[in-house]
TITIBA-8178 format. One record per atom (N, C-alpha, C): chain; atom name; x, y, z. Coordinates in steps of 0.2 Angstrom, whole numbers, plus 2048, in hexadecimal, padded with zeros to 3 digits. Layout:
<sites>
<ch: A&at: CA&c1: X&c2: Y&c3: Z>
...
</sites>
This chain:
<sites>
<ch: A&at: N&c1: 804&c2: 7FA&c3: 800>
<ch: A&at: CA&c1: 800&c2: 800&c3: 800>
<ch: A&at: C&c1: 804&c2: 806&c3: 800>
<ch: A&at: N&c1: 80A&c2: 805&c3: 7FF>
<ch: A&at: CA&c1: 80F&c2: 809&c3: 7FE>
<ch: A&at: C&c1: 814&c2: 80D&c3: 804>
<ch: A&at: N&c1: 813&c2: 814&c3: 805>
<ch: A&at: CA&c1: 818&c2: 815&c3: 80C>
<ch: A&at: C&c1: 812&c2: 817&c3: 812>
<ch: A&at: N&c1: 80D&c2: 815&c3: 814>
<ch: A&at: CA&c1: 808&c2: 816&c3: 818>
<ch: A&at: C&c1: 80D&c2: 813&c3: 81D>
<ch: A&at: N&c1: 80A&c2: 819&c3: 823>
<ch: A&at: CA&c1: 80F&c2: 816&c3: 82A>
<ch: A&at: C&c1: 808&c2: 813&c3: 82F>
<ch: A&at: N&c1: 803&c2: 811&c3: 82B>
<ch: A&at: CA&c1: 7FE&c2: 80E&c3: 830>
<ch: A&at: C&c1: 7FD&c2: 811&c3: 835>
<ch: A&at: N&c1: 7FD&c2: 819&c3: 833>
<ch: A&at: CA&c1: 7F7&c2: 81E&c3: 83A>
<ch: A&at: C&c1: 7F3&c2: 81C&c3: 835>
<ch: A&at: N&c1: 7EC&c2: 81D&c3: 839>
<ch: A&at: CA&c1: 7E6&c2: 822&c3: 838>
<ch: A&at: C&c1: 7E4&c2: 825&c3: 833>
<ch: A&at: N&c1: 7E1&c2: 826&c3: 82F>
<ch: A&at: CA&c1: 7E1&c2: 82C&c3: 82A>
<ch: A&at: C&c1: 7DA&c2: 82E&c3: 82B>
<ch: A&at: N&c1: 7D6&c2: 830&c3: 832>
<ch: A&at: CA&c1: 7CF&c2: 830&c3: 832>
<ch: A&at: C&c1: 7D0&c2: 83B&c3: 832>
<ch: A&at: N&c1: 7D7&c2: 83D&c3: 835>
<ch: A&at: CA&c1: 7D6&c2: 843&c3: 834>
<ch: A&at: C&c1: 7D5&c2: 847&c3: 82E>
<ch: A&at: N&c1: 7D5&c2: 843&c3: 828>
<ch: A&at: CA&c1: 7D1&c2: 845&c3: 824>
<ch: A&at: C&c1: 7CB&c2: 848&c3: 822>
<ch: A&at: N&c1: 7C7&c2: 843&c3: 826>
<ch: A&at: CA&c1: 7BF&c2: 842&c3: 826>
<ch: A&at: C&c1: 7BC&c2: 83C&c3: 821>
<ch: A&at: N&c1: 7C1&c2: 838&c3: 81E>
<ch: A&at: CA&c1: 7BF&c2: 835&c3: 819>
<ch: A&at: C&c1: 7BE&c2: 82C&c3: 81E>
<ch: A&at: N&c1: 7BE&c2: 82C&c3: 823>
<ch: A&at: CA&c1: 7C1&c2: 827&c3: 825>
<ch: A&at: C&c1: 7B9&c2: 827&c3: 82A>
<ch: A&at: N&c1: 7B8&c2: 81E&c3: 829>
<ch: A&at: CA&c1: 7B0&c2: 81E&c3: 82D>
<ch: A&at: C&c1: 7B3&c2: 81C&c3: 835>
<ch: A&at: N&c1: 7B0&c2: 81F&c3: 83B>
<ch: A&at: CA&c1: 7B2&c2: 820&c3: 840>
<ch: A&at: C&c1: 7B5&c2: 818&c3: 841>
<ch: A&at: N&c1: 7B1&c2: 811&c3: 842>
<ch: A&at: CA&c1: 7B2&c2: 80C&c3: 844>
<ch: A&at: C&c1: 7B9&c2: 808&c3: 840>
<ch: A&at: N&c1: 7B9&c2: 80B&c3: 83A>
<ch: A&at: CA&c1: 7BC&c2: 805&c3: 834>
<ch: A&at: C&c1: 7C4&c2: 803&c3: 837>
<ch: A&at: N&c1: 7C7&c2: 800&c3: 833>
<ch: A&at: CA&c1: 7D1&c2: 800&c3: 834>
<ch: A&at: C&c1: 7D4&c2: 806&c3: 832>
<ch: A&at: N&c1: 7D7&c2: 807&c3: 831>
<ch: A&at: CA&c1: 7DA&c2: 80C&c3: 82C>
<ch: A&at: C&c1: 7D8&c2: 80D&c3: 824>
<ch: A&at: N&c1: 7D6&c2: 812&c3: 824>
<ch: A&at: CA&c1: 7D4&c2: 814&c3: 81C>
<ch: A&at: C&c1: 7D9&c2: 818&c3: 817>
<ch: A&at: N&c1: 7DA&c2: 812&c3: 812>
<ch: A&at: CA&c1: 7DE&c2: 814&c3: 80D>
<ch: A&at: C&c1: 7DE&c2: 818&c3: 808>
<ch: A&at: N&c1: 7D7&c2: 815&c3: 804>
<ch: A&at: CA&c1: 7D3&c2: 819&c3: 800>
<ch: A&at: C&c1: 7CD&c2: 81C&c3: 7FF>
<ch: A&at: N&c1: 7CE&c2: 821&c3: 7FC>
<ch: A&at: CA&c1: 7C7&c2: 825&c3: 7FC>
<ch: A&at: C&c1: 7C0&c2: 823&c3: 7FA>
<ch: A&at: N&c1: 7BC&c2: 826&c3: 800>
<ch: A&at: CA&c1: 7B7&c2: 81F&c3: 800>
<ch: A&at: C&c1: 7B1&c2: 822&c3: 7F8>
<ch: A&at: N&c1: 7B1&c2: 828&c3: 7F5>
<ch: A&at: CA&c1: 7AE&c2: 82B&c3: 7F0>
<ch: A&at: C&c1: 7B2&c2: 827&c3: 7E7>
<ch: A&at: N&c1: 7B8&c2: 82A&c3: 7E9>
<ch: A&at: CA&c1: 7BD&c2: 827&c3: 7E1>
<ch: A&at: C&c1: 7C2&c2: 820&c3: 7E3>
<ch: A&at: N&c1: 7C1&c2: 81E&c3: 7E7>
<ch: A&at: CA&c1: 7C7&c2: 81A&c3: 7E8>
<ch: A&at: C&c1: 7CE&c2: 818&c3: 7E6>
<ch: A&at: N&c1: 7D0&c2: 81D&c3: 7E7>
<ch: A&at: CA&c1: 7D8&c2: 820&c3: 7E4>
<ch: A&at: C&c1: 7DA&c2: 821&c3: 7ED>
<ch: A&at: N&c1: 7E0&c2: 81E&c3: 7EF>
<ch: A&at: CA&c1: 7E3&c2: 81C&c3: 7F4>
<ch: A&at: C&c1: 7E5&c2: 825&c3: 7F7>
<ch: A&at: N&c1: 7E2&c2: 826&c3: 7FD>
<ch: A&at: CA&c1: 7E2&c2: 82F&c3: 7FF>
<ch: A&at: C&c1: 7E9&c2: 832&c3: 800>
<ch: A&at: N&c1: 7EF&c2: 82C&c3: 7FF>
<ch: A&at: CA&c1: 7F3&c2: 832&c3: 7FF>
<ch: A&at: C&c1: 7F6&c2: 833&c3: 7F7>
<ch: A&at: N&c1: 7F1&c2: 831&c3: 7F3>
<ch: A&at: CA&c1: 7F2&c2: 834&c3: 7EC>
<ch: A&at: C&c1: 7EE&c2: 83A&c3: 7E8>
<ch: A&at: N&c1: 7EF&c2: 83E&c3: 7E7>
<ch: A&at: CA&c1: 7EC&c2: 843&c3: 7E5>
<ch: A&at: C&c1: 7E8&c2: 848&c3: 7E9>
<ch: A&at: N&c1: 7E4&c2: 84B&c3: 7EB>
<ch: A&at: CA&c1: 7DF&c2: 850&c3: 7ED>
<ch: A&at: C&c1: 7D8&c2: 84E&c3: 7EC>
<ch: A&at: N&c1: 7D6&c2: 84C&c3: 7F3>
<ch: A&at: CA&c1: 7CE&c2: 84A&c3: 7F3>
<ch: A&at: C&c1: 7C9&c2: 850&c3: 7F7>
<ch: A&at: N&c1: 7CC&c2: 857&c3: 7F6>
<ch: A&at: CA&c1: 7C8&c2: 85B&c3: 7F9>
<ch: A&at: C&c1: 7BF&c2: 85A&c3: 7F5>
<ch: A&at: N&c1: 7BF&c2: 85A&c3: 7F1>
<ch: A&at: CA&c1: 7BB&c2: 858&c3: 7EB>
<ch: A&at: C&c1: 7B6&c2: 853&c3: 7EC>
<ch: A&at: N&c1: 7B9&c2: 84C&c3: 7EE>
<ch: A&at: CA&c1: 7B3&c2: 847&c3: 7F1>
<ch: A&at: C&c1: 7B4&c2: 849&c3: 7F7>
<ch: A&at: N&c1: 7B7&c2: 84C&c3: 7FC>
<ch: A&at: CA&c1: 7B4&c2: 84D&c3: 803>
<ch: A&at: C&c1: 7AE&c2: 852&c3: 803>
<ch: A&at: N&c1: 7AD&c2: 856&c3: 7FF>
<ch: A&at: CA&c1: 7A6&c2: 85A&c3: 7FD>
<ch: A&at: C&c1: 7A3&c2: 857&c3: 7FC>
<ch: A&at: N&c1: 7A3&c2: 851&c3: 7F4>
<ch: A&at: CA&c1: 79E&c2: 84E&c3: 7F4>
<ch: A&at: C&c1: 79C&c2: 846&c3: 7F8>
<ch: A&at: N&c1: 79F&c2: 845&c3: 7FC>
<ch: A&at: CA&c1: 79D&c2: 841&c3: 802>
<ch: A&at: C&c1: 799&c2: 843&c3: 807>
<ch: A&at: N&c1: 798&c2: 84B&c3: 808>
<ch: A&at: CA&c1: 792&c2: 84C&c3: 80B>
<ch: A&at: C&c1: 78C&c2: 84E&c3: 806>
<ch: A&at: N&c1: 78B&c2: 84C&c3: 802>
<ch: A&at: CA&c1: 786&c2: 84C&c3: 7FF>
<ch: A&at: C&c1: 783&c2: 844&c3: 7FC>
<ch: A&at: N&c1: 788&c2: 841&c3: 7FC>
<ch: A&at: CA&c1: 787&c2: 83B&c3: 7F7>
<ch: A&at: C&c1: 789&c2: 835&c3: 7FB>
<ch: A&at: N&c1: 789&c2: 830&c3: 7FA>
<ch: A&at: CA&c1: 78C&c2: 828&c3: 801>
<ch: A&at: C&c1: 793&c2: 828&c3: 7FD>
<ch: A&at: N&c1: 796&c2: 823&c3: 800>
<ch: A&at: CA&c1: 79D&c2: 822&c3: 7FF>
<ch: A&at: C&c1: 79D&c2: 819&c3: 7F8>
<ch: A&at: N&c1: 79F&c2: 81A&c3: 7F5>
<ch: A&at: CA&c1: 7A0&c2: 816&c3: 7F0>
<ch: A&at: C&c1: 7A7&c2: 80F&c3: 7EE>
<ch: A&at: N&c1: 7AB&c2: 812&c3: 7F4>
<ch: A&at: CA&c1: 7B0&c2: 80B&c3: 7F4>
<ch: A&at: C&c1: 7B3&c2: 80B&c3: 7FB>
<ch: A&at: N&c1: 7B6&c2: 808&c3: 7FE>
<ch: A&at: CA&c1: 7B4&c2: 803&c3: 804>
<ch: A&at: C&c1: 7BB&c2: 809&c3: 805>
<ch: A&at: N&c1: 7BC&c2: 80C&c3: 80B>
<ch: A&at: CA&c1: 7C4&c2: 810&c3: 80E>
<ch: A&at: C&c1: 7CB&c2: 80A&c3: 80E>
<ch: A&at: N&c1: 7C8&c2: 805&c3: 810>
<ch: A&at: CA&c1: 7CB&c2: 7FF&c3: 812>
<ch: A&at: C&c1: 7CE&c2: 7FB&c3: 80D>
<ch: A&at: N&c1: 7CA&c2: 7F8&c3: 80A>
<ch: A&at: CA&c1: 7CB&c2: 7F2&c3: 804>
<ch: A&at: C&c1: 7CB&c2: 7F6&c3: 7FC>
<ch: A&at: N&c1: 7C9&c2: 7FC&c3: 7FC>
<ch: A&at: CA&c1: 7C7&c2: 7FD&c3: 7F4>
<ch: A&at: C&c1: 7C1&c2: 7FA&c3: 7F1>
<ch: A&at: N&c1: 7BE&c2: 7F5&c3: 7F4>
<ch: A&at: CA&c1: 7B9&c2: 7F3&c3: 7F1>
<ch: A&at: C&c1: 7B3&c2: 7F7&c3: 7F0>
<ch: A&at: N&c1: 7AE&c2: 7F5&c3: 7EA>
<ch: A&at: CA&c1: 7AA&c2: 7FB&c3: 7EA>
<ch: A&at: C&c1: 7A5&c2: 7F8&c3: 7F0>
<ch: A&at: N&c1: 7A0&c2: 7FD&c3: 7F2>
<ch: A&at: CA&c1: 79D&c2: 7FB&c3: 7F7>
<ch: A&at: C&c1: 795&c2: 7FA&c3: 7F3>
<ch: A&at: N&c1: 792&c2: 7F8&c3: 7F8>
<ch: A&at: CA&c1: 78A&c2: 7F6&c3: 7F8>
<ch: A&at: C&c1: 786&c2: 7FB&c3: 7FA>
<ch: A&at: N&c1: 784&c2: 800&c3: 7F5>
<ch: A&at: CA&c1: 781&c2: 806&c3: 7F8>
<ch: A&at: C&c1: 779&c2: 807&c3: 7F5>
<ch: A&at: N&c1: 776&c2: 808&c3: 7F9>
<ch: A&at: CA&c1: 76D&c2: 807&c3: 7F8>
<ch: A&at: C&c1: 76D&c2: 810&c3: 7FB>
<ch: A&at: N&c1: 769&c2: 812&c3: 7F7>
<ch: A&at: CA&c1: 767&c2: 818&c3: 7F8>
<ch: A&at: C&c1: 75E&c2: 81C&c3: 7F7>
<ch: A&at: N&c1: 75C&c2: 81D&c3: 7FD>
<ch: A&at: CA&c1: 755&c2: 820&c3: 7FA>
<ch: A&at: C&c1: 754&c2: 827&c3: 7FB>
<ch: A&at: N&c1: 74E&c2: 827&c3: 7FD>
<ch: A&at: CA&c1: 74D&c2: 82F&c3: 7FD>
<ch: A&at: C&c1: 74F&c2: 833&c3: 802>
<ch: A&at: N&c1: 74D&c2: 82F&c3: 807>
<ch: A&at: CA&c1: 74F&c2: 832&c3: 80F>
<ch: A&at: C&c1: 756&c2: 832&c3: 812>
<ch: A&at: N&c1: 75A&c2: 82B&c3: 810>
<ch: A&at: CA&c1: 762&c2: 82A&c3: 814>
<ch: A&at: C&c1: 764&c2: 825&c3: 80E>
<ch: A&at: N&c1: 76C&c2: 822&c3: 810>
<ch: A&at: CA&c1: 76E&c2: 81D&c3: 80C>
<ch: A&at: C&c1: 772&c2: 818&c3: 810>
<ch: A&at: N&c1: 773&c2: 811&c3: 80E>
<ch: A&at: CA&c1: 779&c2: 80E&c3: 812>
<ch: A&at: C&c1: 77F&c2: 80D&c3: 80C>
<ch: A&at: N&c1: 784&c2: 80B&c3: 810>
<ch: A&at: CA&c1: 788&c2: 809&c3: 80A>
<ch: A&at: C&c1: 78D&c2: 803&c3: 80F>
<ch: A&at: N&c1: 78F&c2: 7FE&c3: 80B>
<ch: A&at: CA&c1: 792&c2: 7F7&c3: 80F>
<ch: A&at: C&c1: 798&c2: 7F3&c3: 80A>
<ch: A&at: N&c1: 79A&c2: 7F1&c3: 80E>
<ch: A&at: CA&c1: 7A2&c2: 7F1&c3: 80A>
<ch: A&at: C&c1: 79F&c2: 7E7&c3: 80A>
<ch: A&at: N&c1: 7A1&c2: 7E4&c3: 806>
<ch: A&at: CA&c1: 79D&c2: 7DC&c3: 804>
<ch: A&at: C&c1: 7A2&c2: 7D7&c3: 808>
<ch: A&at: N&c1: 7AA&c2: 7DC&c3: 809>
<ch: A&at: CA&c1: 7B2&c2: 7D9&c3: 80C>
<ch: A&at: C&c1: 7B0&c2: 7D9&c3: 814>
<ch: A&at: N&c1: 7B0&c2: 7E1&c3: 815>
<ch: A&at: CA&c1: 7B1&c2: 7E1&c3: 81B>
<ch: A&at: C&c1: 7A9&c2: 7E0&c3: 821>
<ch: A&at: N&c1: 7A4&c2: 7E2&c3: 81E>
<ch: A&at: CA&c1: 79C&c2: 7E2&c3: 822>
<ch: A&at: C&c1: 79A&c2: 7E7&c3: 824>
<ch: A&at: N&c1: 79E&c2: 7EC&c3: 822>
<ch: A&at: CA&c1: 79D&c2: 7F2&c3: 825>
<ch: A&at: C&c1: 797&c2: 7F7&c3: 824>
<ch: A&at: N&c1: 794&c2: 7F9&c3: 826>
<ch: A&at: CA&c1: 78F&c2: 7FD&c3: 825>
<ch: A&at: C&c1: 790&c2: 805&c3: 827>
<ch: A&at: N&c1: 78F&c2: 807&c3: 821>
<ch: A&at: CA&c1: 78E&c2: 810&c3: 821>
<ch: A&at: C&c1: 789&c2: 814&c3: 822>
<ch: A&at: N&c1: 785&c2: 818&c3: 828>
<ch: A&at: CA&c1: 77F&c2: 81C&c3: 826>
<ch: A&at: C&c1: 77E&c2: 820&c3: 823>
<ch: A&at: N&c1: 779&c2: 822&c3: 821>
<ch: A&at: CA&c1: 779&c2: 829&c3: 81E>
<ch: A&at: C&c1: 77A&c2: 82E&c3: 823>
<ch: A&at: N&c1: 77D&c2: 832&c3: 820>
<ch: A&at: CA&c1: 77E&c2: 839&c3: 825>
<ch: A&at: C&c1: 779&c2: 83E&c3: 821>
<ch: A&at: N&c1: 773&c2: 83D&c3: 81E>
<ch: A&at: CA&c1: 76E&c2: 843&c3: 81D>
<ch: A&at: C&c1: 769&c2: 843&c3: 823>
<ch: A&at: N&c1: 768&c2: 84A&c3: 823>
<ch: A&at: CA&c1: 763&c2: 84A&c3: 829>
<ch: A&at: C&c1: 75D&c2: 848&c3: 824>
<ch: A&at: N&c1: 758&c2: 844&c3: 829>
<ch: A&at: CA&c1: 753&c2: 844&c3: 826>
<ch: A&at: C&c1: 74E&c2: 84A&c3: 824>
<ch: A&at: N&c1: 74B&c2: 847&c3: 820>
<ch: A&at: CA&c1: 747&c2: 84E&c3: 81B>
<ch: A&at: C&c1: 742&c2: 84F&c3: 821>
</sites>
């Protein structure tokens, strides 16, 4: 995973409070210490997370009108929506 010294990377904000260490962005899946994710941290407050922080894998994400979950198929993890409800 390259030269990651296995902190943390939740000071980002990209990082779901419970998980292991997050690698990659849970919006683009491109590993966070490559490029500039100001862009999906915006739209992660509006939108669910689309690949797992941990594995890269894409996730399992059902979405309706009021909230979303989103769930990694590796790990089991479940995401909630962070919209308030309407």
């Amino acid at each position: 995973m390259g030269a990651h010294d296995g902190a943390p990377l939740a000071s980002d904000g990209l990082a779901a409070s419970d998980s292991p260490v997050a690698v990659f962005c849970p919006r683009c899946g491109i590993p966070l210490e490559h490029g500039d994710h100001t862009l999906c941290r915006a739209a992660l407050a509006l939108e669910p997370p689309r690949y797992c922080p941990t594995c890269r894998r894409r996730m399992v994400v059902q979405v309706t009108p009021s909230d979303w979950t989103a769930r990694c198929v590796e790990h089991g993890e479940t995401t909630r929506s962070t919209w308030a409800p309407a």
